[in-house]
Backbone as CSV, one residue per row, in Angstrom:
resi,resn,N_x,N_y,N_z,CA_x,CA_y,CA_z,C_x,C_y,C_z
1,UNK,-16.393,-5.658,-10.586,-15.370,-5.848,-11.590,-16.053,-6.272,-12.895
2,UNK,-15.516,-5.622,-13.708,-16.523,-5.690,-15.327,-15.937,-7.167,-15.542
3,UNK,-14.956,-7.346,-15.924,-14.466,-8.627,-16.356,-14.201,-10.140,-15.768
4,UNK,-15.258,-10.711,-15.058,-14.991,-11.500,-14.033,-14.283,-12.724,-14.428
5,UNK,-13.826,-12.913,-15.462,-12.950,-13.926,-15.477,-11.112,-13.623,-15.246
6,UNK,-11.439,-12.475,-15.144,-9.672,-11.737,-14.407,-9.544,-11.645,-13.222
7,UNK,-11.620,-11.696,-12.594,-11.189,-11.542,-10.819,-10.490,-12.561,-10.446
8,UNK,-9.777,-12.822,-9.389,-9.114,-13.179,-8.090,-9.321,-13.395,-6.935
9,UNK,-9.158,-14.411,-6.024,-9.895,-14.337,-4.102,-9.317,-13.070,-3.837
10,UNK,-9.301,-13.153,-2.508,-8.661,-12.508,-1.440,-7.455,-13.230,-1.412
11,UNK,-6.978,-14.051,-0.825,-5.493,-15.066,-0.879,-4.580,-14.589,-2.047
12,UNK,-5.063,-14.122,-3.285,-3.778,-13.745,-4.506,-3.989,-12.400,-3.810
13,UNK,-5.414,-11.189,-4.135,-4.655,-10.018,-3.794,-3.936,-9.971,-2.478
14,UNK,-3.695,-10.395,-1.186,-3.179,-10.480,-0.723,-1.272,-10.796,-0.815
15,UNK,-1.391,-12.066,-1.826,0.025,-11.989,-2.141,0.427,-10.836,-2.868
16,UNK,-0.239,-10.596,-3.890,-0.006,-9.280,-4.478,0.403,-7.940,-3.620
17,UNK,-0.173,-7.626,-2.809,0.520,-6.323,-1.718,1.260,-6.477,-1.273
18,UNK,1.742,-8.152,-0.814,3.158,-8.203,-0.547,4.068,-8.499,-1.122
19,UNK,3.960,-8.851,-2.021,4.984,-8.750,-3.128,5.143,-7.596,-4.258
20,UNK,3.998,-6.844,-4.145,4.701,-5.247,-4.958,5.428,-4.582,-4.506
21,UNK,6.543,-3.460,-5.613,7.004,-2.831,-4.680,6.519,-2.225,-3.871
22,UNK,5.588,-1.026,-4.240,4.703,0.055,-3.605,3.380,-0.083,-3.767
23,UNK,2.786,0.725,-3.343,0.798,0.631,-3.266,0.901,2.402,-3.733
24,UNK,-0.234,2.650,-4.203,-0.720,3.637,-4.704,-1.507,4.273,-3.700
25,UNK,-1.738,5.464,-2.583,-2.976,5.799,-1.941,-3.538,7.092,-2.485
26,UNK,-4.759,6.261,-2.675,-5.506,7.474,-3.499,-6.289,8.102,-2.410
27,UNK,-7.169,9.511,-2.000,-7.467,10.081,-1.329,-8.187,10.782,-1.793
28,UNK,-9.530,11.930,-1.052,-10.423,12.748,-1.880,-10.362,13.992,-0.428
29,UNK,-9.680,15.205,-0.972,-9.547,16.185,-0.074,-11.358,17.062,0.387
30,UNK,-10.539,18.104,1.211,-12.500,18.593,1.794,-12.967,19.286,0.455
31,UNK,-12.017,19.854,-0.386,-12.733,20.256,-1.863,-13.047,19.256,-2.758
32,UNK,-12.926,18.238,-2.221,-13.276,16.954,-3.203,-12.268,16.781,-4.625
33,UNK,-11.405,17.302,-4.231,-10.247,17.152,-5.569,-9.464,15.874,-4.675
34,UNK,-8.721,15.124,-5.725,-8.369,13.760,-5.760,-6.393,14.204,-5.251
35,UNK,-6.050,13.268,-5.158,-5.061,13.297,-4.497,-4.125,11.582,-4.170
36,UNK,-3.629,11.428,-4.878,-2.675,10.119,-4.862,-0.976,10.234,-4.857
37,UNK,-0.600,9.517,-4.085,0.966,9.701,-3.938,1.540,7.966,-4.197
38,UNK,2.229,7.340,-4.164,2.812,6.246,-3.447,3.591,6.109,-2.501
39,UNK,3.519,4.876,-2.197,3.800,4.270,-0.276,4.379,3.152,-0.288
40,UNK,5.749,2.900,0.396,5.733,1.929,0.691,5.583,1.575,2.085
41,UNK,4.492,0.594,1.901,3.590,0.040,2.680,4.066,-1.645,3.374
42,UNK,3.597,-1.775,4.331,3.547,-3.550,5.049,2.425,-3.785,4.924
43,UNK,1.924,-4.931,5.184,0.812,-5.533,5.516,0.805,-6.278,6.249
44,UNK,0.495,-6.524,7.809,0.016,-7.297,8.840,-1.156,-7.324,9.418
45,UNK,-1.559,-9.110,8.720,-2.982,-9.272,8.978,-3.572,-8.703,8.077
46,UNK,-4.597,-8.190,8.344,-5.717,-7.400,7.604,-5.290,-5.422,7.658
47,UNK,-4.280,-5.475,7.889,-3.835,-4.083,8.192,-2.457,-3.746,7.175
48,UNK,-2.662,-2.165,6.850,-1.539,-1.630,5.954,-0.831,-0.956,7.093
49,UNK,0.584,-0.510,6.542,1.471,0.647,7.835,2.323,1.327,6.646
50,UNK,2.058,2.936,6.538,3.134,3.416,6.450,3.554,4.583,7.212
51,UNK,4.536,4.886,7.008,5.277,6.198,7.447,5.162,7.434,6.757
52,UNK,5.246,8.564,7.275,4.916,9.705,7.199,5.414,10.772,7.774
53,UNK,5.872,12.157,7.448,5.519,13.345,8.238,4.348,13.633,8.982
54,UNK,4.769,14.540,9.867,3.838,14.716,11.263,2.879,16.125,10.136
55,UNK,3.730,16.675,9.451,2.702,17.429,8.282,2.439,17.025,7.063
56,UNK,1.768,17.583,6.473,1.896,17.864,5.001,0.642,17.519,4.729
57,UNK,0.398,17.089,3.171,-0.429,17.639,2.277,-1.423,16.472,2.649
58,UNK,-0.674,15.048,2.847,-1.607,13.685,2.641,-1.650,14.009,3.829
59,UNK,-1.138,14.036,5.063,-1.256,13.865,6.723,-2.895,14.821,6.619
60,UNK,-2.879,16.028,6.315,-3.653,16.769,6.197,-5.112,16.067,5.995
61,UNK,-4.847,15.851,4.395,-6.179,14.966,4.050,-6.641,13.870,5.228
62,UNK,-6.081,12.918,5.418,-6.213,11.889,6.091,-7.129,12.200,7.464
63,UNK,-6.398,13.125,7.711,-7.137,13.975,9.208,-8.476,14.365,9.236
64,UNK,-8.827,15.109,7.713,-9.484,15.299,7.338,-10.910,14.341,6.868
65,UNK,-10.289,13.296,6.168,-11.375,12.345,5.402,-10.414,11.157,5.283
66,UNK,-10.517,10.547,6.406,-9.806,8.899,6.072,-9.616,7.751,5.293
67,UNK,-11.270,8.198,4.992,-11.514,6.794,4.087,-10.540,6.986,2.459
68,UNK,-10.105,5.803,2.434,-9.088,5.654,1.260,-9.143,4.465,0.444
69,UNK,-8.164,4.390,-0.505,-8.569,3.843,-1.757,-7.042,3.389,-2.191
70,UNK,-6.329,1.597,-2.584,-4.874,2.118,-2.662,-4.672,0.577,-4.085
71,UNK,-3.675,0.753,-4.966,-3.753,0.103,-6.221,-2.274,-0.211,-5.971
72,UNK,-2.228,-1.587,-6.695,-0.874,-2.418,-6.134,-1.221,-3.191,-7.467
73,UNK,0.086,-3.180,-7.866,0.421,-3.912,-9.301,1.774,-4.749,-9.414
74,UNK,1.794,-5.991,-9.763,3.091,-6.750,-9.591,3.161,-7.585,-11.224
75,UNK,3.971,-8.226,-11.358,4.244,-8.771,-12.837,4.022,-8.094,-13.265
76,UNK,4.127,-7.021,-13.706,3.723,-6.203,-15.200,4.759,-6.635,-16.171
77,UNK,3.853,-7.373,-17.348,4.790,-7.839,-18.191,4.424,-6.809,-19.838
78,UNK,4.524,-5.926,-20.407,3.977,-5.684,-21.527,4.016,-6.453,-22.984
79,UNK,3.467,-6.674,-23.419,3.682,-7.674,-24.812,3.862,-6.985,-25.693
80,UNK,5.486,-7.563,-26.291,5.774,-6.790,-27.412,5.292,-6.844,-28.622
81,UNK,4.568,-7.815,-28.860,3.727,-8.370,-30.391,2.396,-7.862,-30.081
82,UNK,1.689,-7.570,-29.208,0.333,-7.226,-29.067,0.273,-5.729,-27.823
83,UNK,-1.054,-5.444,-28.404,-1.153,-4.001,-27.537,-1.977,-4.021,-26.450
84,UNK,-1.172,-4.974,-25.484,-1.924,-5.368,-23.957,-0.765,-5.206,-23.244
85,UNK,-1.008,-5.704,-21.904,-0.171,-5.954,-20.792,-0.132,-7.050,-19.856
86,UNK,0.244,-7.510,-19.486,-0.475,-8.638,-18.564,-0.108,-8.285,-17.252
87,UNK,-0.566,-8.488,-16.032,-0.156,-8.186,-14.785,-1.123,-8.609,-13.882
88,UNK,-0.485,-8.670,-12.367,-1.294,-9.120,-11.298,-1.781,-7.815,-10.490
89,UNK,-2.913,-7.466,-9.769,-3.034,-6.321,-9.325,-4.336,-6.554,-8.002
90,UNK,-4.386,-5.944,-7.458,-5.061,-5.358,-5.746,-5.189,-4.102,-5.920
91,UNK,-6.933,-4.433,-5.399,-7.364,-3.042,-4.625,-8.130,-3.260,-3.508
92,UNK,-7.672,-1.757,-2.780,-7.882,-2.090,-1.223,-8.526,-0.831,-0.802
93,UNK,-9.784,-1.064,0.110,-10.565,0.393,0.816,-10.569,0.415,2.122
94,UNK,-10.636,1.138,2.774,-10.131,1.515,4.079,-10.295,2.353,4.666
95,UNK,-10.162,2.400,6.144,-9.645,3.735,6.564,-7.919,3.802,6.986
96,UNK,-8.308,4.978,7.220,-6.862,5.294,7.608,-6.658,5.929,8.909
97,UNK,-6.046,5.831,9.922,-5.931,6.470,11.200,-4.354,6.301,11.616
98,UNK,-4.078,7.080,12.254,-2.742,7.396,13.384,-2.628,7.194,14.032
99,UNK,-1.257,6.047,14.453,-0.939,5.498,15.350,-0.115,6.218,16.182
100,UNK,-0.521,6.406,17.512,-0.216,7.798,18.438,1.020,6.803,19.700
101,UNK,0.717,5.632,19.727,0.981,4.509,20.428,2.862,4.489,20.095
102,UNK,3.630,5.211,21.283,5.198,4.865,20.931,5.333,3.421,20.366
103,UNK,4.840,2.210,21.397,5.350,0.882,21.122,4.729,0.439,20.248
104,UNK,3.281,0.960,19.375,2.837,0.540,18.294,3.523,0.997,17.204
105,UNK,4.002,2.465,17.665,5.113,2.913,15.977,6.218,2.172,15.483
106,UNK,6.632,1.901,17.174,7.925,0.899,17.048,7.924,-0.191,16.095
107,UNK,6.745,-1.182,16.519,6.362,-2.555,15.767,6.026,-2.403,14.239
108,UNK,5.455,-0.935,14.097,4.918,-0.934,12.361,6.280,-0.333,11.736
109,UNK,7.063,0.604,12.689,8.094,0.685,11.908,9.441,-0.383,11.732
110,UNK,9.244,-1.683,12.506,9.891,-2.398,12.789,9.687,-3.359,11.265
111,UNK,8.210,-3.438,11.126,7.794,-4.171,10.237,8.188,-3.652,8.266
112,UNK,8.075,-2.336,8.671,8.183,-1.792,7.060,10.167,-1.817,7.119
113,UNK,10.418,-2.007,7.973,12.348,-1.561,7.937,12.215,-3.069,7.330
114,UNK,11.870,-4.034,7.961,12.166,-5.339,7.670,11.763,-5.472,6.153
115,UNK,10.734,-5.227,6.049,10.203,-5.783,4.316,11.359,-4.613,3.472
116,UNK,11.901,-3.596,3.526,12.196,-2.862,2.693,13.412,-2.253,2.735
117,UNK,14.276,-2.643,4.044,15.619,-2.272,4.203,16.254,-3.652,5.446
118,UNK,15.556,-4.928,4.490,16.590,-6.174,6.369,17.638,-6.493,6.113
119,UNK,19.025,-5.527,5.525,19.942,-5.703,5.668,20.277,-4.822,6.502
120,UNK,19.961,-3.698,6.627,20.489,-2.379,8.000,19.252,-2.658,9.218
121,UNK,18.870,-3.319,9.541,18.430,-3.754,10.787,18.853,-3.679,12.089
122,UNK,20.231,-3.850,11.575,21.031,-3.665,13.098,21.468,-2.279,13.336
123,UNK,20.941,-1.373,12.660,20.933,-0.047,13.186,19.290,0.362,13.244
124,UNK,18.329,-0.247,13.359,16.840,0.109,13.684,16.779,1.014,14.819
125,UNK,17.570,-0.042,16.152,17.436,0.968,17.718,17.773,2.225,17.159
126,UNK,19.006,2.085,16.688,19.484,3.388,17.034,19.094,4.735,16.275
127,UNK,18.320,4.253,14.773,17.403,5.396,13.710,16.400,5.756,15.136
128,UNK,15.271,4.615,15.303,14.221,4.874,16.232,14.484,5.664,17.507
129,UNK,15.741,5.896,18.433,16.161,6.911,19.012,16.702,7.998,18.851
130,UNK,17.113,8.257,17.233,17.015,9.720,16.776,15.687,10.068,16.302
131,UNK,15.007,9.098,15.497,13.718,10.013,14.797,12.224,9.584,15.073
132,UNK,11.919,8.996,16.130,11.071,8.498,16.124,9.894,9.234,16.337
133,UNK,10.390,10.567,16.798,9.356,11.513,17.213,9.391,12.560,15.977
134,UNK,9.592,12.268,14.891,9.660,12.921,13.593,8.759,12.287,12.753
135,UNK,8.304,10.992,13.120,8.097,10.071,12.056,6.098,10.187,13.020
136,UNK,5.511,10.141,12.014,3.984,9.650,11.980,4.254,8.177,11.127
137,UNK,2.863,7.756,11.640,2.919,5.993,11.458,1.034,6.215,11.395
138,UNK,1.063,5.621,10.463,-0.359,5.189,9.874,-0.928,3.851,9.418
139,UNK,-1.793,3.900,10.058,-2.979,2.283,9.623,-3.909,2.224,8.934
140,UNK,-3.798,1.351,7.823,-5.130,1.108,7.270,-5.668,0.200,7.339
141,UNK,-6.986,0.166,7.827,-7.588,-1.119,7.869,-8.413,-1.491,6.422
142,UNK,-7.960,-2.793,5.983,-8.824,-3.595,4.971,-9.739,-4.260,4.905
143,UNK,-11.070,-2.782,4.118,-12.279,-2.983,4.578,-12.396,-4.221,3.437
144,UNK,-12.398,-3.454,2.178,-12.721,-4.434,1.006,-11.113,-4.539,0.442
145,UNK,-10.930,-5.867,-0.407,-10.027,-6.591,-1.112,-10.206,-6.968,-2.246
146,UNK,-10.045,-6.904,-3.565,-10.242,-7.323,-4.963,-8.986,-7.718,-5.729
147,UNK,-8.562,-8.757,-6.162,-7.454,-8.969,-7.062,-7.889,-9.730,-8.530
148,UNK,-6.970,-8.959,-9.084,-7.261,-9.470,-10.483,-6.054,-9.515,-11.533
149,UNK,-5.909,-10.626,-12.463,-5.061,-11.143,-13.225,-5.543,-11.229,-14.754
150,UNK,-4.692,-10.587,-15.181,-4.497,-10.785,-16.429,-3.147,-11.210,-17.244
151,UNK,-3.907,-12.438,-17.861,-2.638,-13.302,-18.412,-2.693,-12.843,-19.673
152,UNK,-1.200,-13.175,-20.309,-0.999,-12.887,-21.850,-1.676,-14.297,-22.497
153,UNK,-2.721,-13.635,-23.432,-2.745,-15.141,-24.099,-1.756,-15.166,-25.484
154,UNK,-1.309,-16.165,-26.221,-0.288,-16.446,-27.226,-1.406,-15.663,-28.631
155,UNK,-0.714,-14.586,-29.217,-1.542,-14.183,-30.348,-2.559,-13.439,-30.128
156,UNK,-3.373,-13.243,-28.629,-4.512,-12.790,-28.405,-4.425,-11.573,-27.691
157,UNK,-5.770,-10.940,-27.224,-5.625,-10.233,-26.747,-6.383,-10.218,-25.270
């Protein structure tokens, strides 16, 4: 990190992924062209989970070349008197693999319903017995962690 007085532990980027909305996953296909979507993602433990099609373009990649790359940004405040931004932010490297495990899909999809829909909860069983075999479920493990903050200073930049 060029600017080390913006780095951050591990303990903030951590709050930071769970408190953004979404994470960014960036990816590098077998032609080496780049490839980023957003996710909303959980985090348990040292581990990401999202959901997915059993195809497509990212499932593809992933299969392909796991290792990944994902950017999480929270407070974004922009300053209207000056030409900065201030915000809290995480980055995270990894791999990525597929969770093939029924009762492991269950638990990661148990986990992302909760952070991102725990008011319809009490219909979880019954989504997970129409679609559960529609749905891919993916892990990332968090190899490296970096967070960094940037505050508005008054007048400055």
């Amino acid at each position: 990190m060029r600017r080390k007085d913006r780095e951050r532990d591990e303990e903030f980027a951590l709050e930071v992924i769970d408190s953004a909305p979404y994470g960014v996953l960036a990816l590098t296909d077998e032609n080496g062209e780049p490839y980023c979507i957003q996710l909303s993602l959980v985090r348990v433990g040292k581990e990401l989970f999202f959901h997915s099609a059993h195809e497509g373009r990212k499932a593809d990649i992933i299969r392909k070349n796991p290792k990944a790359c994902l950017a999480f940004a929270d407070n974004v405040l922009p300053a209207m008197d000056q030409f900065t931004t201030g915000y809290d932010s995480a980055i995270v490297k990894g791999i990525v693999s597929e969770i093939k495990d029924d009762t492991e899909k269950i638990e990661a999809l148990r986990k992302i319903s909760e952070r991102y829909c725990p008011t319809n909860m009490v219909r979880f069983d019954e989504a997970i017995k129409s679609s559960l075999h529609r749905c891919a479920i993916f892990k990332i493990s968090m190899d490296e962690i970096t967070g960094k903050q940037k505050k508005l200073s008054p007048g400055g930049y």
